[in-house]
C-alpha positions as CSV (number, residue, x, y, z in Angstrom):
1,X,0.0,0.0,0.0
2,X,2.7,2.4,0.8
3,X,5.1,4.1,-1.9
4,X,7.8,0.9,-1.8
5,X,5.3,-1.0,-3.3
6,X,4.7,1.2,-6.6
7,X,8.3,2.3,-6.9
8,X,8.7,-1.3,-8.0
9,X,11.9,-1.3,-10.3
10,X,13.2,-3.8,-12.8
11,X,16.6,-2.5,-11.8
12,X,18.1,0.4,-10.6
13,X,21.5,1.3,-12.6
14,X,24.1,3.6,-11.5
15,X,26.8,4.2,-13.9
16,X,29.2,6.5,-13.9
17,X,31.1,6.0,-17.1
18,X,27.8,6.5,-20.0
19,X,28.9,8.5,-22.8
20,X,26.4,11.7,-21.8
21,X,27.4,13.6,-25.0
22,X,24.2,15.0,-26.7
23,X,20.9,14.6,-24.8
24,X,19.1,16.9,-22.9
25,X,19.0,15.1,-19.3
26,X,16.7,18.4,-18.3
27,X,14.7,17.9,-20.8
28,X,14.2,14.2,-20.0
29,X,13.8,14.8,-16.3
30,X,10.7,17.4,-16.4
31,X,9.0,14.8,-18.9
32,X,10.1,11.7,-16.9
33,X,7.3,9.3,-15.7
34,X,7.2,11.0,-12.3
35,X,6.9,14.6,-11.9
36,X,6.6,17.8,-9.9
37,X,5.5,21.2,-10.3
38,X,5.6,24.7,-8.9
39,X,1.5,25.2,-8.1
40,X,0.8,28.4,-9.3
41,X,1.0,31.2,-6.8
42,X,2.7,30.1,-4.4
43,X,5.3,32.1,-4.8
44,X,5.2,33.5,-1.2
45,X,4.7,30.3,0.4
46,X,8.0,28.7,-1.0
47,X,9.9,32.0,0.1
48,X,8.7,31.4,3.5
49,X,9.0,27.3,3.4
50,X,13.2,28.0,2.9
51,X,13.2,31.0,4.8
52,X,13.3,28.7,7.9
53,X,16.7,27.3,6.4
54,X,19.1,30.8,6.4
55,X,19.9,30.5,2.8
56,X,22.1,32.5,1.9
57,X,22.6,32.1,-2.1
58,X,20.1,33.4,-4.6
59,X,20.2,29.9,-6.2
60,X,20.0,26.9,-4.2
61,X,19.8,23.0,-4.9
62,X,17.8,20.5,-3.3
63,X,17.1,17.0,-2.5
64,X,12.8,16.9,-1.3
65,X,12.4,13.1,0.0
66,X,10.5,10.7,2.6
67,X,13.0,8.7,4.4
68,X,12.8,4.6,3.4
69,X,10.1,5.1,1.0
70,X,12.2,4.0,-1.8
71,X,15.9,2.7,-0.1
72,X,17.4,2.5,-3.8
73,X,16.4,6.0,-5.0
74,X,18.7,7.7,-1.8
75,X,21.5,6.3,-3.0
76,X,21.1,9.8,-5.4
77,X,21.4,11.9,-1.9
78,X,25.7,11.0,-1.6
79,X,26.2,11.0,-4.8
80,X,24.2,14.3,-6.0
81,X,26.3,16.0,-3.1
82,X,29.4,14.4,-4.4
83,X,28.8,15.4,-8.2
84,X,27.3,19.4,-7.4
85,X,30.4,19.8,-5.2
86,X,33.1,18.2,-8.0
87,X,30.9,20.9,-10.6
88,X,31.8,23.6,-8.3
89,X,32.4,23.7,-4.5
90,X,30.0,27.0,-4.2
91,X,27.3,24.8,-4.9
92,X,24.8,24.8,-1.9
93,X,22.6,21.2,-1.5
94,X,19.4,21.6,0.9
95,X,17.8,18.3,2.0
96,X,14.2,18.5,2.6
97,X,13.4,15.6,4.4
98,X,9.4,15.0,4.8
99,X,8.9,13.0,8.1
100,X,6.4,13.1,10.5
101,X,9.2,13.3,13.4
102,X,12.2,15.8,12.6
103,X,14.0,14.1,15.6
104,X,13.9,10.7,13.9
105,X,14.3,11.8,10.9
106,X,17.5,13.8,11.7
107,X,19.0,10.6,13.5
108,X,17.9,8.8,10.0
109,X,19.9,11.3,8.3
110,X,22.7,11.1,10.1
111,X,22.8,7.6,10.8
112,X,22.8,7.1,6.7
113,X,25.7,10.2,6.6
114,X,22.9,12.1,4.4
115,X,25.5,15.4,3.6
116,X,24.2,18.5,2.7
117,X,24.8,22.4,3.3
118,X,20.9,23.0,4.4
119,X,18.5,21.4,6.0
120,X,14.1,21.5,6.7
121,X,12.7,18.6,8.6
122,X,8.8,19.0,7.2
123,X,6.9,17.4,9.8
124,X,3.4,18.5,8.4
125,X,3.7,17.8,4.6
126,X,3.8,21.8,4.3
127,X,5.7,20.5,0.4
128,X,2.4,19.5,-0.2
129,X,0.9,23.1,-0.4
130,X,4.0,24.1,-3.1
131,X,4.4,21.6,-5.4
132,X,2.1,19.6,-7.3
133,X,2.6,15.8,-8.4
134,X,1.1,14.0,-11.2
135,X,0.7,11.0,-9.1
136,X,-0.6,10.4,-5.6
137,X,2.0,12.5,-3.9
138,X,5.9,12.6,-3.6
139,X,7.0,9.2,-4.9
140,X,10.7,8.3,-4.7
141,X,13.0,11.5,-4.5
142,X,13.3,14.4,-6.4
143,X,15.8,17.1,-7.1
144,X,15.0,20.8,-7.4
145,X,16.6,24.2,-8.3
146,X,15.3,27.0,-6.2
147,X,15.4,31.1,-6.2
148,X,14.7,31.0,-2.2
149,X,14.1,34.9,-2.2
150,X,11.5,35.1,-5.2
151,X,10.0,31.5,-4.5
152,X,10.9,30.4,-7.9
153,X,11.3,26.4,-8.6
154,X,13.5,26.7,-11.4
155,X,13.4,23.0,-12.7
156,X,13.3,19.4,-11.2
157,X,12.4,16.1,-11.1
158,X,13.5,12.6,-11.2
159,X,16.9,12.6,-13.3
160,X,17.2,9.4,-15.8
161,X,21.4,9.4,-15.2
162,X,23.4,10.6,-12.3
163,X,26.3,12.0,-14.0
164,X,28.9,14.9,-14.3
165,X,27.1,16.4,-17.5
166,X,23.6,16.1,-15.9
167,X,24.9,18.0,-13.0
168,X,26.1,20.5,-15.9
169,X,22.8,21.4,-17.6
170,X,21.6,21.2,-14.1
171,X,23.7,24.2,-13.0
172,X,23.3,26.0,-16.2
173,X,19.5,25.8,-16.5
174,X,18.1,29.2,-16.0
175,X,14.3,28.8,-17.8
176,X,11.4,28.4,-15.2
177,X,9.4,25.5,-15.7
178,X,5.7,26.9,-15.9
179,X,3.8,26.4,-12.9
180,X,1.2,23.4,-13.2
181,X,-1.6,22.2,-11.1
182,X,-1.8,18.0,-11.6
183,X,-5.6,16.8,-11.4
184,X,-5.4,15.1,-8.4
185,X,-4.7,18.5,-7.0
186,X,-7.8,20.2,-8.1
187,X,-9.8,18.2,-5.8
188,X,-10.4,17.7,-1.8
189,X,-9.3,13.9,-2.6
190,X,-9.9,13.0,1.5
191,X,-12.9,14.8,1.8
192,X,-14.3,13.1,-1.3
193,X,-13.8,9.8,0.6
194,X,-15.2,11.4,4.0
195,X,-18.3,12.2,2.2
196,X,-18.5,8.4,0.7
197,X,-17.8,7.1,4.3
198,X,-20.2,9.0,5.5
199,X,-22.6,7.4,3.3
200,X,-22.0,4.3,4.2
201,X,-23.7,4.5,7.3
202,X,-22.7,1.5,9.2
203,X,-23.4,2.3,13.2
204,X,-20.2,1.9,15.4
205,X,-20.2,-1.0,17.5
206,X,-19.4,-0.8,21.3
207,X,-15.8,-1.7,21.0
208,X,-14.3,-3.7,24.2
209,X,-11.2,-1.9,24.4
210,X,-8.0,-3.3,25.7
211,X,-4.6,-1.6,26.1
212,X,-1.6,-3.4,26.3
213,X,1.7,-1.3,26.2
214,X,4.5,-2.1,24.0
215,X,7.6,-1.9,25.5
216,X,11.0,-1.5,23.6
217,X,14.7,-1.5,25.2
218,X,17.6,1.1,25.3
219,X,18.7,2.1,22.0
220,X,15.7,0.8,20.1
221,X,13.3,3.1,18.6
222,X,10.1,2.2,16.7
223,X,9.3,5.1,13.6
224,X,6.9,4.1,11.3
225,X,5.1,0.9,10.3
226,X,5.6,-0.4,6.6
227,X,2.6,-3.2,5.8
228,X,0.5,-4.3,8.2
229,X,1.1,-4.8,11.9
230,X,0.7,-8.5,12.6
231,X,0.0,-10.4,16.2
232,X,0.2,-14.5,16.2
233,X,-0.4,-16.3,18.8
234,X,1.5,-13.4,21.2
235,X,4.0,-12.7,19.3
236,X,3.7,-9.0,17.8
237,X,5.7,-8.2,14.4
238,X,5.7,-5.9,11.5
239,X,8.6,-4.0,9.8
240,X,9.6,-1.1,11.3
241,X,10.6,1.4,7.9
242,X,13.2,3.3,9.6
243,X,14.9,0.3,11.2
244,X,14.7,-1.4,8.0
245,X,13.9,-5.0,9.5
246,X,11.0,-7.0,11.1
247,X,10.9,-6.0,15.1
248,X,9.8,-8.8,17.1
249,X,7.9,-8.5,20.4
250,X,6.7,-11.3,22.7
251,X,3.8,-11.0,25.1
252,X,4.9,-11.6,28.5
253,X,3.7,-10.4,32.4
254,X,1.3,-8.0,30.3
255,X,3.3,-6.6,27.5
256,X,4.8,-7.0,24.5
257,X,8.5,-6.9,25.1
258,X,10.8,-6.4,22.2
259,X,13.4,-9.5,21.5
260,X,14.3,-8.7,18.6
261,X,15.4,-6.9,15.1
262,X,15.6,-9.2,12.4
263,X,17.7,-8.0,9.0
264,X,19.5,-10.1,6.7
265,X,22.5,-11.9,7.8
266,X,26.2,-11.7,6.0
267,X,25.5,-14.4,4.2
268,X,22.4,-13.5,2.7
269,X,23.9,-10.1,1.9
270,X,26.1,-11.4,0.1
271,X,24.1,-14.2,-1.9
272,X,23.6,-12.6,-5.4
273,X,26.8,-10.4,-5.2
274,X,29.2,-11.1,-8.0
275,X,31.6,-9.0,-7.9
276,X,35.0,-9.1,-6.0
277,X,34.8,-8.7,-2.0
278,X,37.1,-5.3,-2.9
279,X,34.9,-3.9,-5.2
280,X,31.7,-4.8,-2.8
281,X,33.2,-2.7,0.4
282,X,33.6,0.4,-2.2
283,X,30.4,0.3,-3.3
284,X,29.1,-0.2,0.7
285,X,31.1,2.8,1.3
286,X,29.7,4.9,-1.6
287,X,26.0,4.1,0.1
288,X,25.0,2.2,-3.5
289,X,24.1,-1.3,-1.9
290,X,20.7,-2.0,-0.2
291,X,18.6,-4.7,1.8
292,X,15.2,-4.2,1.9
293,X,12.7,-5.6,4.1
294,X,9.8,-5.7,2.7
295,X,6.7,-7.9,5.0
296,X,6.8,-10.9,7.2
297,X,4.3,-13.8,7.7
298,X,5.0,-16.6,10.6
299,X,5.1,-19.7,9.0
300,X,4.1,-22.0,11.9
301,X,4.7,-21.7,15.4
302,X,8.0,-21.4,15.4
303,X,9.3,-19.7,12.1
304,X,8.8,-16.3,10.5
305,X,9.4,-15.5,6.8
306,X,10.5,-12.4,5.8
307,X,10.3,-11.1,2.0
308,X,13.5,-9.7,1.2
309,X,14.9,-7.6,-1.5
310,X,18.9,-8.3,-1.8
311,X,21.4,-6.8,-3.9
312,X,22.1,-8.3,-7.2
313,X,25.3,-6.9,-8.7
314,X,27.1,-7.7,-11.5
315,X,30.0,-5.8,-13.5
316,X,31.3,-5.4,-17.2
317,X,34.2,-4.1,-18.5
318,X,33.7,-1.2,-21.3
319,X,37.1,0.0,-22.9
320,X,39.2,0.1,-19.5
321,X,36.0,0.7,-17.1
322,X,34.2,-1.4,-15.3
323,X,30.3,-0.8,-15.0
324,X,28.0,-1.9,-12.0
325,X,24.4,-2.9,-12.5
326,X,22.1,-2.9,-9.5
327,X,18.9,-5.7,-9.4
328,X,16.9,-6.6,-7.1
329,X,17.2,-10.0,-6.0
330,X,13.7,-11.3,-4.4
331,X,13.9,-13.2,-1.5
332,X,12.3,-15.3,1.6
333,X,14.3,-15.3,4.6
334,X,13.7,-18.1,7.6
335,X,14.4,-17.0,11.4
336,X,13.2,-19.2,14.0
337,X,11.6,-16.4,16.7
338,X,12.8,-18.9,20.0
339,X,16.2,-18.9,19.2
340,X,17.2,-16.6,16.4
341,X,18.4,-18.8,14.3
342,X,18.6,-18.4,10.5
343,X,17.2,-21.3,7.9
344,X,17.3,-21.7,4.3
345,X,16.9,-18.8,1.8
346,X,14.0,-19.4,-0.7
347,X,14.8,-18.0,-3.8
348,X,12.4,-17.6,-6.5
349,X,13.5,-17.3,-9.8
350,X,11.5,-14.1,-11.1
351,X,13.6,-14.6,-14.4
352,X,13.7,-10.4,-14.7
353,X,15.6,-11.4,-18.6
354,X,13.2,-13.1,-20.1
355,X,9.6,-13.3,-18.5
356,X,6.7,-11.0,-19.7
357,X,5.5,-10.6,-15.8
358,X,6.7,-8.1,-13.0
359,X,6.4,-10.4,-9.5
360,X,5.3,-8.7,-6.4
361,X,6.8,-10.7,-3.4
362,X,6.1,-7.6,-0.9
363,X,3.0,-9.7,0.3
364,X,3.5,-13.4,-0.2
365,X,2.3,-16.8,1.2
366,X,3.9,-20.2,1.7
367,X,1.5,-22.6,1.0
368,X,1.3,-26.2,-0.7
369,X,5.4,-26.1,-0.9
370,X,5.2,-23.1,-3.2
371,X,6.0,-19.1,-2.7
372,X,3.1,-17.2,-3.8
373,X,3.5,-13.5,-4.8
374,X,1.6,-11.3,-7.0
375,X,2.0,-10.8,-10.4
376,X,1.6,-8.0,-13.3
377,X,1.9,-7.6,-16.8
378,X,4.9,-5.2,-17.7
379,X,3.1,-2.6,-19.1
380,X,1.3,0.6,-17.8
381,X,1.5,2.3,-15.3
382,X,4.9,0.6,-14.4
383,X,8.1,2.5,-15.0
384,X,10.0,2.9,-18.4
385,X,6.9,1.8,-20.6
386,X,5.7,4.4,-23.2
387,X,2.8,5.0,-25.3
388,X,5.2,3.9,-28.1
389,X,5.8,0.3,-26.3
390,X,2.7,-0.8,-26.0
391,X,-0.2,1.2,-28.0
392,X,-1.5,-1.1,-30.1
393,X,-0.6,-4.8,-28.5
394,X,-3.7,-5.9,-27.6
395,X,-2.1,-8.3,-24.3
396,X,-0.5,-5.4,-23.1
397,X,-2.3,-1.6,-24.1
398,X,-4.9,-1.4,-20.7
399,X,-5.8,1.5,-22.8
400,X,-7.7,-0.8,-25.2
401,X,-10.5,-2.9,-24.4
402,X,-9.1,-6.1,-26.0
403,X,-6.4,-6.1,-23.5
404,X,-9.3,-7.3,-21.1
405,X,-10.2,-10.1,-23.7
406,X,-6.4,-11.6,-23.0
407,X,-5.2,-13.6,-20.0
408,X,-4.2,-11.1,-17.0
409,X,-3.1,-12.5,-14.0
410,X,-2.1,-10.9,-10.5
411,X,-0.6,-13.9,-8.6
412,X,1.5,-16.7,-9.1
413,X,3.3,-19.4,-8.0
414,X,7.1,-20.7,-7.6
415,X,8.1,-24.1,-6.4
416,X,10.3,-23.9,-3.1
417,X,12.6,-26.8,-4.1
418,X,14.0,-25.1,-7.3
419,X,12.4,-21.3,-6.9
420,X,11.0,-21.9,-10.8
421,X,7.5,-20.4,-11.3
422,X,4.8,-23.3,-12.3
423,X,1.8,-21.5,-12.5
424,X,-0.6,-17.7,-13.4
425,X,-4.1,-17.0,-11.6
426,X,-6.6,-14.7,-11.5
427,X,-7.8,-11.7,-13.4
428,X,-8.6,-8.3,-13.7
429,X,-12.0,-7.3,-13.0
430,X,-14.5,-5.1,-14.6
431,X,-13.8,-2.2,-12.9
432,X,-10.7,-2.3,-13.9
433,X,-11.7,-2.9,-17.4
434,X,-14.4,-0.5,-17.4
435,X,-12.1,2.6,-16.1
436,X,-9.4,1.6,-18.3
437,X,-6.8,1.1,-15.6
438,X,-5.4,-1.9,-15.8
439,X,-3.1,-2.9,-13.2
440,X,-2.7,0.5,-11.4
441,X,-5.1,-0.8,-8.3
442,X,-3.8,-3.9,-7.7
443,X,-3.3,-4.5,-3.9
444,X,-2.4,-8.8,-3.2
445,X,-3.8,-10.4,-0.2
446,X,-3.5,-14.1,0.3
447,X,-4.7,-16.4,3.6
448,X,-5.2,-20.1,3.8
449,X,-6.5,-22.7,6.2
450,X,-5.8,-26.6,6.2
451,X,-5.6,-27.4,2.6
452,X,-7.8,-24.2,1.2
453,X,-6.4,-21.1,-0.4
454,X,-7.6,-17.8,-1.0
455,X,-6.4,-14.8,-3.0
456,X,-7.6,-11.7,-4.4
457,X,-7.5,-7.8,-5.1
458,X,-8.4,-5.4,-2.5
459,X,-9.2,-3.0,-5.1
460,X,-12.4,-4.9,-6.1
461,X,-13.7,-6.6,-3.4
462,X,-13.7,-10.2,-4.5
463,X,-11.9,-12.8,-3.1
464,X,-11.5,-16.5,-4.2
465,X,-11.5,-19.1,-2.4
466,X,-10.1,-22.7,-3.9
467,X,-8.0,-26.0,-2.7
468,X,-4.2,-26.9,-3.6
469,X,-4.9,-28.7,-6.4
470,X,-7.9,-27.5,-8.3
471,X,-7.0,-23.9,-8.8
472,X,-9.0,-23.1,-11.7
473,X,-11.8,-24.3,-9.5
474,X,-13.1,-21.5,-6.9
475,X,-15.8,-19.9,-5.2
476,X,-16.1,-16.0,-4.8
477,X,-16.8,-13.9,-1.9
478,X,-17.9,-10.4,-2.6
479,X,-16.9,-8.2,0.4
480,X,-18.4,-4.9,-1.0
481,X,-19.3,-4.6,-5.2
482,X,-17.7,-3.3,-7.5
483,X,-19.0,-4.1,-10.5
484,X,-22.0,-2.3,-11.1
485,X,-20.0,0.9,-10.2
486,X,-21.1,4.0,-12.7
487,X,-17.9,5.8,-13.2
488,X,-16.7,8.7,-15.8
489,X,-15.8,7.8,-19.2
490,X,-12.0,6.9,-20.1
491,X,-10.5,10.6,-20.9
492,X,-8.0,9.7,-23.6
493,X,-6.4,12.6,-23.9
494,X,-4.5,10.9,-20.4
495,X,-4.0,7.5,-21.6
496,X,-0.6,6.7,-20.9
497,X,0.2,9.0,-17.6
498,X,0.6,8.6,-14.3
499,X,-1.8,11.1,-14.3
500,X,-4.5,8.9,-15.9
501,X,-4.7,6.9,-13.1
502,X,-5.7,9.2,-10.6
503,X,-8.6,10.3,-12.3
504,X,-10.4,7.3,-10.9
505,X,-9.0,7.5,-7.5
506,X,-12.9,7.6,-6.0
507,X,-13.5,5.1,-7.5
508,X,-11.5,2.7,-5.5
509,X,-11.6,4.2,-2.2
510,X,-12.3,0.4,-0.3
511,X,-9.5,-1.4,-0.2
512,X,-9.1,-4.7,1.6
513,X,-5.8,-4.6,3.1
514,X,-5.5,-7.9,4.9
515,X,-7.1,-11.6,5.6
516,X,-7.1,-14.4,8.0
517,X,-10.0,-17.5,7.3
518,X,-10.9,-20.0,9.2
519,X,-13.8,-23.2,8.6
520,X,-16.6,-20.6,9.5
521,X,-15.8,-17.2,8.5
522,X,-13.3,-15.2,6.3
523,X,-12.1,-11.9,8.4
524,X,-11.0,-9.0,6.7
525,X,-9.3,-5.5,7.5
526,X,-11.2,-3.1,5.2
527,X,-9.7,0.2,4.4
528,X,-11.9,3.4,3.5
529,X,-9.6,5.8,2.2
530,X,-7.1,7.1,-0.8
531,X,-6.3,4.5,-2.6
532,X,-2.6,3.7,-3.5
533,X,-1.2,5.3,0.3
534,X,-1.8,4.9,3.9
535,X,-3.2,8.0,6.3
536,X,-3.8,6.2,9.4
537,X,-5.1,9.5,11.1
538,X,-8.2,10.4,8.1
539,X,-8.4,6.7,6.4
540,X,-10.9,4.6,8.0
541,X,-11.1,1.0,8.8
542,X,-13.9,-1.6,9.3
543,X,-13.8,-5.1,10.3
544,X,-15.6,-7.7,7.5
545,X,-17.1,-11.3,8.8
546,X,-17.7,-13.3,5.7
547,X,-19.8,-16.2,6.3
548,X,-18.1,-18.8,3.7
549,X,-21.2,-21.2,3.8
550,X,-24.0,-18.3,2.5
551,X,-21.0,-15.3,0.8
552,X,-23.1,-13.1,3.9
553,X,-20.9,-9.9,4.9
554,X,-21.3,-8.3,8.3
555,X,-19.1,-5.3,8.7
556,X,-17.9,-3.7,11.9
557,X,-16.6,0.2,12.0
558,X,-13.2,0.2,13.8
559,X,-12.6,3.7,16.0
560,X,-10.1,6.3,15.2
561,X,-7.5,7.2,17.5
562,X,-8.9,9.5,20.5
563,X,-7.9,13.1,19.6
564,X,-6.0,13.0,23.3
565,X,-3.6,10.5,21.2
566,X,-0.8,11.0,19.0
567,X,-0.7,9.1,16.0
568,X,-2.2,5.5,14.4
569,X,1.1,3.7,13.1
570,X,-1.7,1.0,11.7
571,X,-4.1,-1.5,12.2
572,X,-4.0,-5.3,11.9
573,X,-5.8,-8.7,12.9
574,X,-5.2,-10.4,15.9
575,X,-4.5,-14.0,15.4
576,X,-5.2,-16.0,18.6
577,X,-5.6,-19.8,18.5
578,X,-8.1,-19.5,15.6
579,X,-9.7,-16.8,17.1
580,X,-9.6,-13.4,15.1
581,X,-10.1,-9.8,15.8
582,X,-8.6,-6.1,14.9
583,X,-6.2,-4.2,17.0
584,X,-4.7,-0.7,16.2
585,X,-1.3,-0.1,17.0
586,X,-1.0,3.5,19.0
587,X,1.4,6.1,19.6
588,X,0.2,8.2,22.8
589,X,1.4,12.1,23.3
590,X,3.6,11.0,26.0
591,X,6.0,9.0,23.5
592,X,4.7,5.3,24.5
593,X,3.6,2.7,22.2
594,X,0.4,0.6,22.8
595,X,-1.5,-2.0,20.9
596,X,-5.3,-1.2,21.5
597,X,-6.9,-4.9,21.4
598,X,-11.0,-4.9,20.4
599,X,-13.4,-7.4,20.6
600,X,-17.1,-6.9,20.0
């Protein structure tokens, strides 16, 4: 749900060595997929936004990001310092970092030796009220040129190569981009879905409430949640985005007591690295290697897998140079939760070369000796696919209705014993054929129980239900309909954009964000909110019973946090010897952590 999951990259090259000779790298970042733009007047309000800063240049450069949204893309933040200082040591960086806590965020940045001559800690999304975006909001990083006095953005974006000569034009550029408000920006987006809640009219049970503190240790800080917070049997996990790793906390004398941090091991680190060990501690040192965690699922009652995203690097030698290319290598790591130990890596072989299908392994299951993940066509609205790519391909233009004739799957399979795939499920739906949107809402959640299975898209509210050998054999539950939905026509003057996309953002406002099943019931998290990002303070969240022998839905309003609270870091389902219910994970004004337990 959060920004990780749509930044998903084929690769992510950094070379130092392409021939730049030629191209207009301005050019090519102001029309990249991603953009930004200066709203227009708001002149004033970016004067006063760096005024905060002291800056003293009349031209200053900047870095605007949200720390571990996208781990790969901050390997730009060294290495844009690096190059704008090697252009010319008067060169001034400012790094805007956009985090709800500036004293986290700080530590973050210095823990990760973020350099820069400036910096604004933007606790309130005040970027928000400058610059517009032609997608949900600020995805990935982006770099700016500023004129602090007159509140001028000068140009920006998200650069195609890092190099010396981009650097250049960079510098150099003197013509304003015109000021641009993006569609998503002409609307009240939240209070569009406040009104929809609103009409949804389901009365608020009377919650049973239960508080039960969450207790870290010296030198361990919890930040921000990234998936969904997850409690099994007493043990509480989820992956803590700061800390980059799943934080494990066993419930003991009344609390859950932290044990431990789990991150990828040496080994593991190293698995899909082939280059030599020399070479590897350079590129450590230069901040251009990553490990991602991603989500975590306990496997029984003793193991926890972890979906991982590893370093895969490789070099080639061009002339008397060698180049490094960057992949990301997917990955399932083991721990046992009693005594830390690691197990075997599954490694799925997503086969990046040759298949026609972009795997999504940041929600995955283990079930029937096979990883599940989901799966997309590579097409629209992923990265580095233009009109030119795919107009006209009937199995991969979402912009034409024969692409909803053709065989479009969102999960598959991969055998644990040799990581090959075996097998494609599922569909789009209609509303996804009828708005024209392909695979831009796709959310994957997956549960099963004994020998049953069950997948679906949270975007449309079906779920199927089938057995481990009869896959093409289901039933489906209908949490909340979707496909009688009467939504604007396709506007095809946007086909193509990012921008397209969010046209039909209320459209797709319920989102089912997580599952458990048991003989009886199905249990669901449902989200009521924008789609495509998390707000735990103005989304909304119900609770869904599904009876699986009639498809009948009961849903249950979850509360908000109290206004005497701090913040929601999320909300999950408590697992509990086949018994299941929500719980909202809570941070409280005074700095402590509770998980907020409710039972009807």
């Amino acid at each position: 749900m959060k920004i990780r999951q749509i930044l998903a990259l084929l690769f992510f090259m950094f070379c130092t060595t392409i021939f730049a000779q030629g191209r207009d790298y301005i050019n090519e970042m102001e029309q990249n997929d991603l953009q930004i733009r200066q709203k227009p007047n708001t002149e004033g309000l970016l004067s006063d936004y760096l005024h905060s800063a002291n800056i003293k240049e009349d031209t200053i450069f900047a870095i605007l990001y949200s720390p571990a949204e996208c781990f790969r893309c901050e390997a730009a933040i060294p290495a844009f310092y690096d190059k704008l200082k090697r252009n010319n040591p008067n060169n001034k960086l400012l790094l805007i970092t956009a985090y709800g806590d500036s004293k986290t965020a700080s530590w973050y940045n210095s823990k990760n030796n973020y350099k820069a001559d400036y910096y604004i800690y933007d606790t309130k999304s005040v970027y928000s009220n400058i610059f517009s975006f032609n997608s949900e909001g600020m995805y990935g990083l982006y770099i700016l040129k500023l004129v602090p006095k007159e509140g001028v953005f000068v140009t920006g974006g998200q650069y195609t190569v890092l190099g010396a000569e981009f650097v250049k034009q960079l510098v150099l550029c003197k013509k304003r981009i015109a000021p641009h408000m993006y569609e998503l920006d002409k609307k009240d987006s939240y209070k569009e879905v406040a009104d929809q809640i609103a009409v949804i009219n389901v009365p608020m049970p009377k919650w049973k409430q239960t508080d039960i503190e969450v207790n870290t240790k010296d030198g361990v800080e919890i930040s921000s949640i990234y998936d969904i917070p997850k409690i099994e049997n007493g043990h509480l996990f989820f992956n803590d985005m700061l800390n980059n790793g799943i934080m494990l906390f066993n419930k003991e004398n009344g609390l859950f007591k932290f044990k431990r941090l789990f991150q990828a091991d040496e080994a593991e680190k190293k698995k899909f690295v082939s280059v030599p060990d020399k070479d590897f501690r350079n590129l450590v040192k230069q901040g251009q290697v990553f490990y991602i965690a991603l989500s975590a699922n306990m496997l029984d009652s003793s193991h926890i897998g972890i979906s991982y995203s590893l370093p895969k690097i490789l070099r080639e030698k061009v002339g008397n140079e060698w180049n490094f290319s960057f992949y990301n290598a997917p990955a399932v790591l083991i721990r046992d939760i009693n005594n830390y130990t690691s197990g075997k890596m599954i490694s799925p072989d997503f086969d990046l070369e040759h298949s026609k299908y972009f795997y999504l392994h940041f929600v995955f299951d283990l079930f029937n000796n096979k990883l599940w993940t989901g799966s997309e066509k590579l097409t629209w609205p992923m990265d580095g696919f233009e009109k030119e790519d795919i107009v006209g391909q009937k199995d991969l233009d979402p912009f034409n209705g024969s692409f909803y004739k053709t065989f479009n799957p969102i999960i598959a399979s991969f055998r644990i014993n040799d990581g090959k795939c075996d097998g494609h499920y599922g569909k789009l739906e209609r509303i996804q054929e009828n708005s024209r949107t392909g695979y831009y809402y796709l959310n994957n959640v997956f549960a099963h129980e004994g020998k049953t299975f069950l997948y679906g898209n949270g975007y449309t509210g079906k779920l199927y239900v089938t057995d481990s050998l009869h896959l093409d054999k289901y039933k489906v539950y209908m949490v909340f309909d979707t496909d009688t939905v009467p939504m604007i026509a396709p506007d095809s003057t946007k086909f193509y954009t990012h921008e397209y996309g969010n046209l039909y953002s209320s459209y797709f406002t319920k989102c089912i964000t997580t599952v458990k099943m048991d003989k009886r019931n199905i249990y669901c998290l449902l989200k009521h909110g924008m789609p495509r990002t998390d707000n735990f303070q103005k989304d909304r969240y119900s609770f869904v019973i599904v009876n699986r022998k009639n498809g009948k839905t009961k849903e249950y309003p979850l509360p908000s946090v109290a206004p005497t609270e701090y913040k929601c870091l999320g909300y999950g389902i408590n697992a509990q010897e086949k018994h299941f219910n929500p719980f909202m994970f809570v941070k409280k004004e005074d700095g402590k952590y509770i998980i907020r337990m409710l039972e009807i």
